[in-house]
C-alpha positions in Angstrom: -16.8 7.0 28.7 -14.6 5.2 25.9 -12.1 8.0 26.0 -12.0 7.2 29.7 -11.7 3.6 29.7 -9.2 3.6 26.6 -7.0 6.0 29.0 -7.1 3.4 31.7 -6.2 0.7 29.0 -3.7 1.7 26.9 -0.1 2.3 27.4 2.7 4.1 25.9 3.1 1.7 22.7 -0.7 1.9 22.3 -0.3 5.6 21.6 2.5 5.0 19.6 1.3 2.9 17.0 -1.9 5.6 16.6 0.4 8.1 16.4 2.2 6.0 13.5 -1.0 5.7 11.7 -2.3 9.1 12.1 0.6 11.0 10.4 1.1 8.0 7.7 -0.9 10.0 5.1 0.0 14.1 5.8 3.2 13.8 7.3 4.9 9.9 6.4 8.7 11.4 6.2 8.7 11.5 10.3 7.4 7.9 10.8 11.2 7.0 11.1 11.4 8.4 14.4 8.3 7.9 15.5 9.1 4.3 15.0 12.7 4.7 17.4 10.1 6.7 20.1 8.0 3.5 20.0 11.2 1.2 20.2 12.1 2.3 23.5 8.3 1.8 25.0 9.9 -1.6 24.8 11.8 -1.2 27.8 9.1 -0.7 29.7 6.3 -3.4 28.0 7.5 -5.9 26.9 5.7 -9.2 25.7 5.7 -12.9 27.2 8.8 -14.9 25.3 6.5 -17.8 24.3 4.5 -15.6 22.6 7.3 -14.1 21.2 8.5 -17.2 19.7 5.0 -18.5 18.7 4.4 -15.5 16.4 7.8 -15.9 15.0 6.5 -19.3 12.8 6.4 -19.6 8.9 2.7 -19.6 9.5 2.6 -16.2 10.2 3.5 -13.1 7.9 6.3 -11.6 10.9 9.3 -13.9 10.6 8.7 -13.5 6.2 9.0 -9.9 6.5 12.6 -10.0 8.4 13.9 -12.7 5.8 12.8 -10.3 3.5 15.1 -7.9 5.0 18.0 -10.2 5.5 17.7 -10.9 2.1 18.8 -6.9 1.0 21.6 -7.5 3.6 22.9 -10.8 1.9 22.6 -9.0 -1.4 25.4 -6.7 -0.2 27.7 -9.5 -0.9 27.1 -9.4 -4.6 27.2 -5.3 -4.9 29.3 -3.0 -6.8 27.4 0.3 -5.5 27.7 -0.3 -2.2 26.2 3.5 -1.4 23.3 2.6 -3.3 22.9 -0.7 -1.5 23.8 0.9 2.4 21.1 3.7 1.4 18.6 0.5 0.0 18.8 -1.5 3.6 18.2 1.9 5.7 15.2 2.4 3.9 14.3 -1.2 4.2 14.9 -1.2 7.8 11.0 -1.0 8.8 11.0 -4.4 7.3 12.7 -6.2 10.4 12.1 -3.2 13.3 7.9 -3.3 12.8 7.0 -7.4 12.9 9.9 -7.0 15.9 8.3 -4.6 17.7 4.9 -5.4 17.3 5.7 -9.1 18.3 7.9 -7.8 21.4 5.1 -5.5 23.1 1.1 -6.4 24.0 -0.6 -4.0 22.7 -4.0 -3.2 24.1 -5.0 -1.8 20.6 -8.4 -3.2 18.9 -8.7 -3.7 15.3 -11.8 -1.4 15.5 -9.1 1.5 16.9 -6.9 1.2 14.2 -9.4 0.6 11.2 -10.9 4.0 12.8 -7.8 5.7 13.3 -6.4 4.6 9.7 -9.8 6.6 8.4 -9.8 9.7 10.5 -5.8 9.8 9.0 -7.0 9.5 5.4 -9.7 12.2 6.0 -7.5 14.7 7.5 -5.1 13.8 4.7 -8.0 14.9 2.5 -8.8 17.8 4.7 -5.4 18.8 4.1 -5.8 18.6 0.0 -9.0 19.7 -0.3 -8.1 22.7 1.5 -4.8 23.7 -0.5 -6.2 23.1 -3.7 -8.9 25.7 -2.5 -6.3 27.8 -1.9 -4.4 27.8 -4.7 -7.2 28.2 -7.1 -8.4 31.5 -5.6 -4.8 32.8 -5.4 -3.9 31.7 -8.2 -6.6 30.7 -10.9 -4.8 31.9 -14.0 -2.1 29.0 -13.8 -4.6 26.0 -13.1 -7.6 27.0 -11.5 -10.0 24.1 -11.1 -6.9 21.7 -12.2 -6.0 22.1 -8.6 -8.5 19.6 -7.7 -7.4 17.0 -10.2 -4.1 14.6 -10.7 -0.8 15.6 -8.5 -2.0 18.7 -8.0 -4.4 17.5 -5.2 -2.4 14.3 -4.2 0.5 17.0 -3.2 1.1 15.4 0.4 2.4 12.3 -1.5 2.9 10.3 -4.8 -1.1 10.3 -6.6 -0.6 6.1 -7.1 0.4 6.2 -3.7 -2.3 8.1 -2.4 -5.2 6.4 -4.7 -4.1 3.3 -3.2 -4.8 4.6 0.4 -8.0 6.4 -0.7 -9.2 3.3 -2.5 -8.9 0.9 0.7 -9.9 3.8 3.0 -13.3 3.3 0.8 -13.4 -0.5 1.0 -13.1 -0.7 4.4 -15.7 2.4 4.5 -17.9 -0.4 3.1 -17.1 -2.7 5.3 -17.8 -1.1 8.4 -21.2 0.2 6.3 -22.4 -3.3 6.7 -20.7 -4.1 10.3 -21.6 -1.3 12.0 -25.2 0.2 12.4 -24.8 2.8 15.2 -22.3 4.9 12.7 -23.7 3.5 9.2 -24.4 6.8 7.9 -20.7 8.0 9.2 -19.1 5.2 7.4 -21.7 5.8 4.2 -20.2 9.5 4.0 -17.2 8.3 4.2 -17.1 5.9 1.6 -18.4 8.5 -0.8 -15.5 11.0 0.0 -12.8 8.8 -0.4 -14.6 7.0 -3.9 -14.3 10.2 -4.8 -10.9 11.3 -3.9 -9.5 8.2 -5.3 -11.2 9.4 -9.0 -10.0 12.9 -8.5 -6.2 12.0 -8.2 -6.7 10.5 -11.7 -4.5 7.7 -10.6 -5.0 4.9 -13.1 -3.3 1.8 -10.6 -5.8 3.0 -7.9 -9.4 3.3 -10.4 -8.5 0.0 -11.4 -7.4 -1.1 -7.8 -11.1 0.2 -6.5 -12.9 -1.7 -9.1 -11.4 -5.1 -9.1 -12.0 -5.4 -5.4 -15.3 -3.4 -4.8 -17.6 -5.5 -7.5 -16.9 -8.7 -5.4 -16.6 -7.5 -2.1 -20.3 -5.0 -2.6 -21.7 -8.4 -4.3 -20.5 -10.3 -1.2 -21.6 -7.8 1.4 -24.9 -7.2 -0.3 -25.9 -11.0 -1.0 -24.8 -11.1 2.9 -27.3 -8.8 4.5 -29.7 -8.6 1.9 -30.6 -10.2 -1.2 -28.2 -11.5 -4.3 -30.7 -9.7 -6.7 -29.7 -6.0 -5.2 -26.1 -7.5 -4.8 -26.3 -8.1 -9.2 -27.9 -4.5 -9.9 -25.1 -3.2 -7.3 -22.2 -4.7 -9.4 -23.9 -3.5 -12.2 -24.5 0.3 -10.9 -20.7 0.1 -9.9 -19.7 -0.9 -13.4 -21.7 1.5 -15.1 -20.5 4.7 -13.0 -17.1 3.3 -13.7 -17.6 3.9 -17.2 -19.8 6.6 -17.3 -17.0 8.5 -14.5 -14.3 7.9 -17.2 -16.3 8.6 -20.5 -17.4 12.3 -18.8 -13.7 13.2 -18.0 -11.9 14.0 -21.0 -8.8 13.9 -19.2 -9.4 10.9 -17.5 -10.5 8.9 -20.8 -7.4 9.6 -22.5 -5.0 8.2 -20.0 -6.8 5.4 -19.9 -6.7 5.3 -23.7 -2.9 5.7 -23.8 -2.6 2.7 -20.6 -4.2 0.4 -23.0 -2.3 1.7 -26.2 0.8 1.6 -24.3 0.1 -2.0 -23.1 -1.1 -3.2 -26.9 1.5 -1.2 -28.7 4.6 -0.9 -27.0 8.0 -0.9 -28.0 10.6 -2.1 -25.6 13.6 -1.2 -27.7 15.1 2.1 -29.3 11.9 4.1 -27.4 12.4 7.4 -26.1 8.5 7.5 -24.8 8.4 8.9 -21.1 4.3 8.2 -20.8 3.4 6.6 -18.2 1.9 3.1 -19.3 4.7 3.0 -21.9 7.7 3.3 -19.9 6.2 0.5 -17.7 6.1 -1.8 -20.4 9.5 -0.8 -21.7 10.3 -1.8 -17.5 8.7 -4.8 -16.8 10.0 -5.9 -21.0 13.9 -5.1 -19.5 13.0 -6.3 -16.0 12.0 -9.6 -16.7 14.8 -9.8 -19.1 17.7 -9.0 -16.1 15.5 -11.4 -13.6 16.1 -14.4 -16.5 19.8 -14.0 -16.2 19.7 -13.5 -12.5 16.9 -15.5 -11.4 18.3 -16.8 -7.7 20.3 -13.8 -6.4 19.7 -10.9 -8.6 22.0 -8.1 -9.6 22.6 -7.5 -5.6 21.3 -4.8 -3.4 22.7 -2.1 -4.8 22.9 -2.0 -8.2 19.1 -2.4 -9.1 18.9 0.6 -10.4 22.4 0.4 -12.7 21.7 -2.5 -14.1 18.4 -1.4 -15.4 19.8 1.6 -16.8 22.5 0.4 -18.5 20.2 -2.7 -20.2 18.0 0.1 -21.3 20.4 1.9 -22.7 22.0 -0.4 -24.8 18.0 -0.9 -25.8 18.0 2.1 -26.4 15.5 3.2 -24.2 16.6 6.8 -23.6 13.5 8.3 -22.0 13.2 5.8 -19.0 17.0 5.8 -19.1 17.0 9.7 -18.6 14.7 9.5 -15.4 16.4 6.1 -14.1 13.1 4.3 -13.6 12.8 1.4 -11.1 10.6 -1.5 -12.5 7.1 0.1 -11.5 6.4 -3.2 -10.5 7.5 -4.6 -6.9 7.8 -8.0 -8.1 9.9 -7.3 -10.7 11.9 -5.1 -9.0 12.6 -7.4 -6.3 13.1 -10.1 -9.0 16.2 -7.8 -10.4 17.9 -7.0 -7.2 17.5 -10.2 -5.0 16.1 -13.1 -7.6 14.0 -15.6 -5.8 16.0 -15.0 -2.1 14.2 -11.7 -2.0 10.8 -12.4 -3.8 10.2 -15.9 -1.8 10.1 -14.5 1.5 8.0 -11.5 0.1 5.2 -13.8 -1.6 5.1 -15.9 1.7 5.0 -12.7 3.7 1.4 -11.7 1.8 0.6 -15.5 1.4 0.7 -15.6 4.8 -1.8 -12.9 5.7 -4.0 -14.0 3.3 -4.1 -17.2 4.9 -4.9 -15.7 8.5 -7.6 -13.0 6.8 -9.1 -16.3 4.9 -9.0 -18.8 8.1 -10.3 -16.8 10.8 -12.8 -14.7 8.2 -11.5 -11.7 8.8 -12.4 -9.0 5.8 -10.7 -5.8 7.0 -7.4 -8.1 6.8 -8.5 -9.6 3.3 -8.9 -6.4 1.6 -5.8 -4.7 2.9 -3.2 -7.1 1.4 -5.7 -7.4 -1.5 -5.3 -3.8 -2.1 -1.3 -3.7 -1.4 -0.8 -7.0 -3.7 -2.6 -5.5 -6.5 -1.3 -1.9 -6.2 2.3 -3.7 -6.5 1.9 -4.8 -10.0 1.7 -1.2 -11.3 4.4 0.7 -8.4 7.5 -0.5 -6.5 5.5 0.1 -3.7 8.1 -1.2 -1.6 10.8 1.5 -2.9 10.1 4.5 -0.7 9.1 5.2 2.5 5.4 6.2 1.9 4.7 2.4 0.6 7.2 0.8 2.7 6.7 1.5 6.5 2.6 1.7 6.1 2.5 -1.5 4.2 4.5 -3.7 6.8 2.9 -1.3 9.8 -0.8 -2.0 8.7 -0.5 -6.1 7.5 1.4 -7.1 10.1 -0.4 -5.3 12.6 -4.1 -6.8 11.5 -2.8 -9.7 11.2 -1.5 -9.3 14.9 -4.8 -8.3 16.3 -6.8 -11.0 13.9 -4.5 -13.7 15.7 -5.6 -12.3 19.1 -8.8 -11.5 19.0 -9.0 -15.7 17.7 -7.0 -16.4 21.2 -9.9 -13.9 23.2 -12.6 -15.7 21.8 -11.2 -19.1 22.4 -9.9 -18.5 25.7 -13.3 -17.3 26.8 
């Protein structure tokens, strides 16, 4: 009967935007034209024009994302690599075509279709890796065997920070819907527990940390909520100590965790040739923050992000992040280097924004998404690629879309 009356109710953007969300996880490199397909739904639904402009306010996360963009374009003007740069505002196209699109079109979507959709993409995702690693470590055992379960190996479909961050809010919002949702408790209960541990199998330090900061005060909220705060403290507590007891049992695990907090402590940001991970993102953020001071309202430009901080580390003489021409492994900084505040203003009030919608109309699912994408963008450019770029404007923009209307529904009836 749903399937039936979702049939009746959608229409051709509906099915686009599900499609966008279920190959975001197994198959992101074909969301580009997936995105054009939807563009010309437009022609045939199209939104109200007051609407149009009333979503288009500072209030609201849409019109921050496409200042965002025209803020790459204007960097142009200050460019020497102007391949770099053309190549920089293509990618960053999805910044200005998404709040357009989903401002220009009523969809008929509910946030309960795409939280639900977003988690049947993230378990075929880990279908998909569960299933190769299986694979390769009966057909091949002497080169890794069991390793195939672990680190990149299993995250194959997409960068392991990447993919911890999507596993890691694929279990928060599990939790969520735990609480919300009685008829399929024990649905959402499984699949909290595959994607907790998912997230711990890719070995991804940004997303561990990610899944911790935000599920001790979310389970202590939820718990003190339905129940009682006493279970909500011996919760937290449980959740803290499998935390440590999950990284003390891995021998792996515990020793990139012990070089993140030696890197942090005892870095060197000059003459290193270190290529570890938590060290060359110290050595980054040192010579980011460094090229942001000197540049602090327009940046380097567009395209020469990426020069400028391999030339400043290599008169450092920071050869090893030099000889993999790192970006800043932080969005903010990164964003700091090539636009200066232009770029990072409209980006902070794009995610200010959302908060303030998630915060005012109480809406959790909305909350914990930017939660998770604000924190995951202090350890990545998140921003840099494709994978990050298109889901991250897609899914905020798109709850914060449906949060604003379901607001209107309720007041309107």
């Amino acid at each position: 009967m749903n399937l039936k009356q979702i049939a009746n109710n959608w229409r051709l953007p509906d099915y686009g935007i599900i499609l966008l969300i279920l190959i975001f996880a197994v198959w992101n490199k074909v969301m580009p034209a997936v995105m054009v397909l939807c563009a010309l739904t437009l022609i045939a639904v199209r939104n109200d024009t007051k609407e149009i402009k009333k979503l288009f306010s500072i209030r609201y996360p849409f019109v921050w994302f496409v200042l965002f963009f025209l803020a790459h374009v204007s960097g142009m003007l200050n460019t020497t690599n102007t391949e770099f740069g053309v190549a920089d505002i293509g990618m960053k196209a999805s910044l200005i075509a998404v709040p357009i699109f989903l401002v220009s079109t009523k969809l008929r979507l509910k946030i309960k279709h795409i939280v639900n959709t977003y988690l049947i993409a993230l378990l075929i995702a880990v279908f998909v890796c569960y299933s190769y690693a299986v694979f390769r470590s009966i057909d091949a055992p002497e080169d890794n065997h069991f390793g195939y379960f672990t680190e990149s190996y299993f995250s194959f479909l997409m960068h392991r920070s990447y993919f911890a961050t999507y596993l890691a809010l694929g279990a928060l919002i599990s939790i969520v819907r735990f609480f919300d949702d009685a008829k399929w408790r024990n649905y959402y209960f499984l699949l909290s527990v595959v994607f907790l541990v998912s997230t711990a199998l890719t070995f991804s330090k940004a997303g561990i940390l990610i899944l911790l900061v935000l599920i001790v005060p979310i389970g202590y909220y939820l718990i003190a909520k339905h129940y009682k705060r006493g279970y909500a403290v011996l919760t937290v507590l449980f959740f803290i100590f499998a935390f440590a007891v999950g990284i003390g049992s891995s021998d792996r695990l515990s020793s990139r965790f012990e070089l993140m907090v030696n890197g942090f402590v005892n870095h060197q940001s000059t003459s290193n040739t270190s290529f570890e991970s938590s060290a060359s993102r110290m050595i980054m953020w040192t010579t980011s923050l460094q090229l942001f001071s000197e540049h602090p309202f327009v940046g380097v430009g567009t395209g020469d992000v990426r020069d400028a901080l391999d030339q400043r580390n290599e008169e450092l003489g920071n050869l090893g992040v030099v000889e993999h021409s790192l970006n800043s492994h932080n969005q903010y900084l990164n964003t700091g280097v090539q636009l200066g505040l232009v770029g990072l203003l409209p980006m902070f009030f794009a995610f200010l924004t959302s908060f303030a919608i998630a915060i005012r109309k109480r809406n959790l699912i909305l909350f914990i998404t930017t939660s998770t994408f604000v924190l995951t963008m202090l350890f990545e450019s998140f921003l840099e690629t494709q994978a990050g770029l298109i889901p991250v404007t897609l899914f905020l923009l798109l709850l914060s879309l449906k949060v604003l209307e379901k607001d209107k529904e309720h007041i309107q009836t």
